[in-house]
C-alpha positions in Angstrom: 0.0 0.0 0.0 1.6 3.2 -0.9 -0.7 6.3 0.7 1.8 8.8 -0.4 0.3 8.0 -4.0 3.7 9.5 -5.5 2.9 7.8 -8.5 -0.3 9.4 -9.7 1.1 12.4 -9.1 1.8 14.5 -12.5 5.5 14.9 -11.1 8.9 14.0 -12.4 11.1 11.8 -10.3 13.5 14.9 -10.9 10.8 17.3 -9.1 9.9 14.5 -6.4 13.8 14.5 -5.7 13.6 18.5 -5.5 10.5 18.4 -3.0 12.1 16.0 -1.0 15.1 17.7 -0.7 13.4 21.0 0.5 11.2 19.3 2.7 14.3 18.0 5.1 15.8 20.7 4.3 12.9 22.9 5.9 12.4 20.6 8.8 16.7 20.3 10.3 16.2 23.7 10.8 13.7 23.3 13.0 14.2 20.0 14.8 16.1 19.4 17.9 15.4 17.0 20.0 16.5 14.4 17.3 20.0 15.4 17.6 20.5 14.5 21.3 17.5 11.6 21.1 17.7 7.9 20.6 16.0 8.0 17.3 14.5 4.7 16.8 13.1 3.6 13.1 11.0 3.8 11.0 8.9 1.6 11.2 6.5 2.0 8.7 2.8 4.0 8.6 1.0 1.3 10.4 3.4 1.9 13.9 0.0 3.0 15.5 0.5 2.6 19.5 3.6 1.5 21.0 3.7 -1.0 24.3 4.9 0.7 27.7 6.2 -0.4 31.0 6.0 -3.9 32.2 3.2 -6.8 32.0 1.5 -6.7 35.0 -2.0 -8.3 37.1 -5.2 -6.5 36.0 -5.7 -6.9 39.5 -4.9 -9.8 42.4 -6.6 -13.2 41.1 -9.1 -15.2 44.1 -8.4 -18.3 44.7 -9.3 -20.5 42.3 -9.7 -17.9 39.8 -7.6 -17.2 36.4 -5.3 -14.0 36.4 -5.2 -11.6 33.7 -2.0 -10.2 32.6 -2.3 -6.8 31.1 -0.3 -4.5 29.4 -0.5 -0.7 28.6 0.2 1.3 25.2 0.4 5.1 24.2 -0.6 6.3 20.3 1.6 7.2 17.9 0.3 10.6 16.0 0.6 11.4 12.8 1.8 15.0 11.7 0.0 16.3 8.5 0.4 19.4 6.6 -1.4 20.4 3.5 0.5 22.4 1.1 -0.2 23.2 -2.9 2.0 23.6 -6.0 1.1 25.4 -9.0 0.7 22.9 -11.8 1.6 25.8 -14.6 4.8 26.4 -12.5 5.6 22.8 -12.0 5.2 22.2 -16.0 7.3 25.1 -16.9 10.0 23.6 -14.4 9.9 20.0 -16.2 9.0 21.5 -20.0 11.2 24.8 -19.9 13.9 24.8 -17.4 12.1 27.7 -15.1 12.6 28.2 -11.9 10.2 26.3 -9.2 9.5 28.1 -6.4 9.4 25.4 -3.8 8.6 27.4 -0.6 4.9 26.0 0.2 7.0 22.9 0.6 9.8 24.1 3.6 6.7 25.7 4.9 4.7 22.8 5.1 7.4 20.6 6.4 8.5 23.1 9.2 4.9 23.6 10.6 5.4 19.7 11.0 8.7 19.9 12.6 7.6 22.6 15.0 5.0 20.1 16.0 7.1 17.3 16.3 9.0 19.6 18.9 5.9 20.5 20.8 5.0 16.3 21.3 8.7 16.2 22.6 9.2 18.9 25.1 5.4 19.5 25.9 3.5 16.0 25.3 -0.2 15.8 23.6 -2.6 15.8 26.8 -5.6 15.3 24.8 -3.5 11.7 23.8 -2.3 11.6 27.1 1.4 11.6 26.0 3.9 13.5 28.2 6.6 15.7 27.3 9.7 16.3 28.5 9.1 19.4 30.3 5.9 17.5 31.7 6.4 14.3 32.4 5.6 12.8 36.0 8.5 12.2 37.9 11.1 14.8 36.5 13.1 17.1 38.5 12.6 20.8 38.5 14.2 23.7 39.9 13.7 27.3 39.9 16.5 29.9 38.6 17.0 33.5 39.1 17.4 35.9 35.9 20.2 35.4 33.5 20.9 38.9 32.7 23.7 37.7 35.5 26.6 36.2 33.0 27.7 34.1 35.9 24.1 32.8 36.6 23.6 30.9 33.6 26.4 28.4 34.3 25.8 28.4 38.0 22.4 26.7 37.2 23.3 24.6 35.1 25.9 22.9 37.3 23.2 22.8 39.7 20.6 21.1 37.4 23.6 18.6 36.7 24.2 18.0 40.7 20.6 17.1 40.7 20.9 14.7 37.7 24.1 12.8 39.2 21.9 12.5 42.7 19.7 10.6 40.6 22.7 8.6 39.1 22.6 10.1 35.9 26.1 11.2 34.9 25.5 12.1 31.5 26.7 12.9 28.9 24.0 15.5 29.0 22.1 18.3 26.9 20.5 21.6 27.5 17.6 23.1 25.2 17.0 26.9 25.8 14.6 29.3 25.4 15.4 31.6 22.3 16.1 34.4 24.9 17.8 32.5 27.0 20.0 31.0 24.3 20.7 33.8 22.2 22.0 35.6 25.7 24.6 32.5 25.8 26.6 34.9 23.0 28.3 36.9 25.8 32.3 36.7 26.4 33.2 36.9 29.5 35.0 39.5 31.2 38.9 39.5 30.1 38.6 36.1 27.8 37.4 35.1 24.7 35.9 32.4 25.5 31.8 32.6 25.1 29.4 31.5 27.7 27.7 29.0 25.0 31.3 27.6 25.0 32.2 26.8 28.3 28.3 25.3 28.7 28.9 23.2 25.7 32.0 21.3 27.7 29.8 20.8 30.4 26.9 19.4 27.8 28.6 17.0 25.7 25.4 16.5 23.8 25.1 19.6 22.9 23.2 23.1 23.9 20.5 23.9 21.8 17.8 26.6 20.7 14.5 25.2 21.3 10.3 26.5 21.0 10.2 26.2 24.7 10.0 28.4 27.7 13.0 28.4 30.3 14.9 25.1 30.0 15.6 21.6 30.1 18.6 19.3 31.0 18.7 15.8 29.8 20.8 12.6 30.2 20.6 11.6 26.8 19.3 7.9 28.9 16.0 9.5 29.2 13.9 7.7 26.6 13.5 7.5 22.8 11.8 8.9 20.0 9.9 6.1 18.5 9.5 7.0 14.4 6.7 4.8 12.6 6.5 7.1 9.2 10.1 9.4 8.9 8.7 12.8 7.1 7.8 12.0 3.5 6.0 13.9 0.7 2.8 12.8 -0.6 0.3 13.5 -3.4 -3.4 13.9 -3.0 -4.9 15.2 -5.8 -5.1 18.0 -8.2 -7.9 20.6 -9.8 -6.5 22.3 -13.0 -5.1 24.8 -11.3 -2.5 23.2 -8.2 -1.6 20.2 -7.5 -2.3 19.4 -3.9 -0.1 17.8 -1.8 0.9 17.2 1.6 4.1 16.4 4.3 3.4 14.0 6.9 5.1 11.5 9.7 4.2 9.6 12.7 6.5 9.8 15.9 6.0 9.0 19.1 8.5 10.0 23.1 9.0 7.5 25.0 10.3 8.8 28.2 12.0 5.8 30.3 13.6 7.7 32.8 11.6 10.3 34.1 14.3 11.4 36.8 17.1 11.3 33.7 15.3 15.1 33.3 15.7 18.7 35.0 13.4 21.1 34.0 14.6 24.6 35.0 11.7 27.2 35.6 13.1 30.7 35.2 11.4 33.9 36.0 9.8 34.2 32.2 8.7 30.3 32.2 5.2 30.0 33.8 4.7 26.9 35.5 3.5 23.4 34.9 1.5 21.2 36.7 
């Protein structure tokens, strides 16, 4: 079964190679939970739900009575986005050599990136999937401001204290706040060396500019991203006028170690319960 239905598409392979190309393009420069992740996959479109935890007693058999041995399982969404092409333009690419504008399709693949990163640091409550910055049975800690050059380091190496308490030694990574990242680009006093810098020795797994709100610190033991469908192009149909088409995949967190995560609220992040 192929629902991508490439094939009926009135597209070269040369432009399907092109639309591809764009379309990961578009989404690495969104993504980044994938680069300190265990990515596992894919697995293919029908990677629905995905098992979790241990077997265990629907509840304590009588005597005499059978046990039922249960099991419990989390869904695995797919991301969709919708995006057009002219067919005019795309003839005049294959027929005359003109340029194709191929925008609608990194637009279409970053709105699914950007939602990939809100199932991984923030969960889906209406599937009842946690995030990282949500999960039950992470640590969090509070931080002052940043404007400080000397706090930003100072709470990180307390967010890492916390970590090796738990018995998670790393190697670790940090995701940031835009703000809080982009104030990372400050030398300190008398050195070269930037802030970003010294933190990156400290996070071997990198430090990274994420859509959330204050930060996170992860040993990189603290699940998996499960992909069933890696982000793929597809064709749905077209009316004389654009060709309609669409970027989709399925992923799913699976966070193992809870305690393998410190959240870090700073003044700007507002709570979560």
């Amino acid at each position: 079964m192929s629902y991508l239905s490439r094939a009926e598409a009135p597209i070269s392979d040369a432009i399907w190679k092109r639309i591809d190309v764009e379309a990961l393009s578009g989404a690495r420069t969104i993504l980044t939970a994938r680069r300190f992740l265990q990515v596992d996959g894919p697995y293919g479109l029908g990677l629905t739900t995905l098992e979790i935890g241990q077997d265990d007693l629907c509840r304590k058999a009588e005597k005499d009575e059978a046990v039922a041995v249960g099991s419990r399982a989390i869904s695995v969404p797919m991301l969709r986005k919708n995006f057009a092409l002219s067919l005019r333009r795309l003839a005049a690419a294959e027929q005359l050599g003109q340029p194709l504008l191929l925008t609608p399709v990194s637009d279409a693949s970053e709105a699914v990136a950007r939602r990939e990163e809100e199932v991984v640091y923030y969960g889906q409550p209406s599937f009842a999937l946690p995030g990282l910055l949500s999960v039950e049975g992470r640590n969090e800690m509070r931080s002052e401001s940043w404007q400080d050059l000397d706090q930003a380091l100072q709470t990180v190496l307390e967010a890492v204290t916390r970590l090796d308490k738990e018995g998670y030694n790393g190697p670790y990574a940090l995701a940031l706040e835009p703000a809080l990242y982009n104030g990372l680009y400050r030398r300190y006093s008398g050195t070269d060396m930037l802030q970003v810098e010294h933190l990156a020795r400290l996070c071997k797994k990198g430090v990274y500019k994420a859509p959330i709100t204050g930060a996170v610190l992860v040993d990189t033991r603290v699940g998996r991203l499960v992909v069933g469908q890696d982000l793929q192009t597809g064709y749905a149909r077209q009316d004389g006028l654009n060709c309609h088409m669409f970027v989709t995949e399925s992923i799913a967190l699976l966070v193992e170690e809870p305690k393998a995560i410190c959240r870090i609220v700073t003044p700007q992040a507002p709570e979560l319960s």
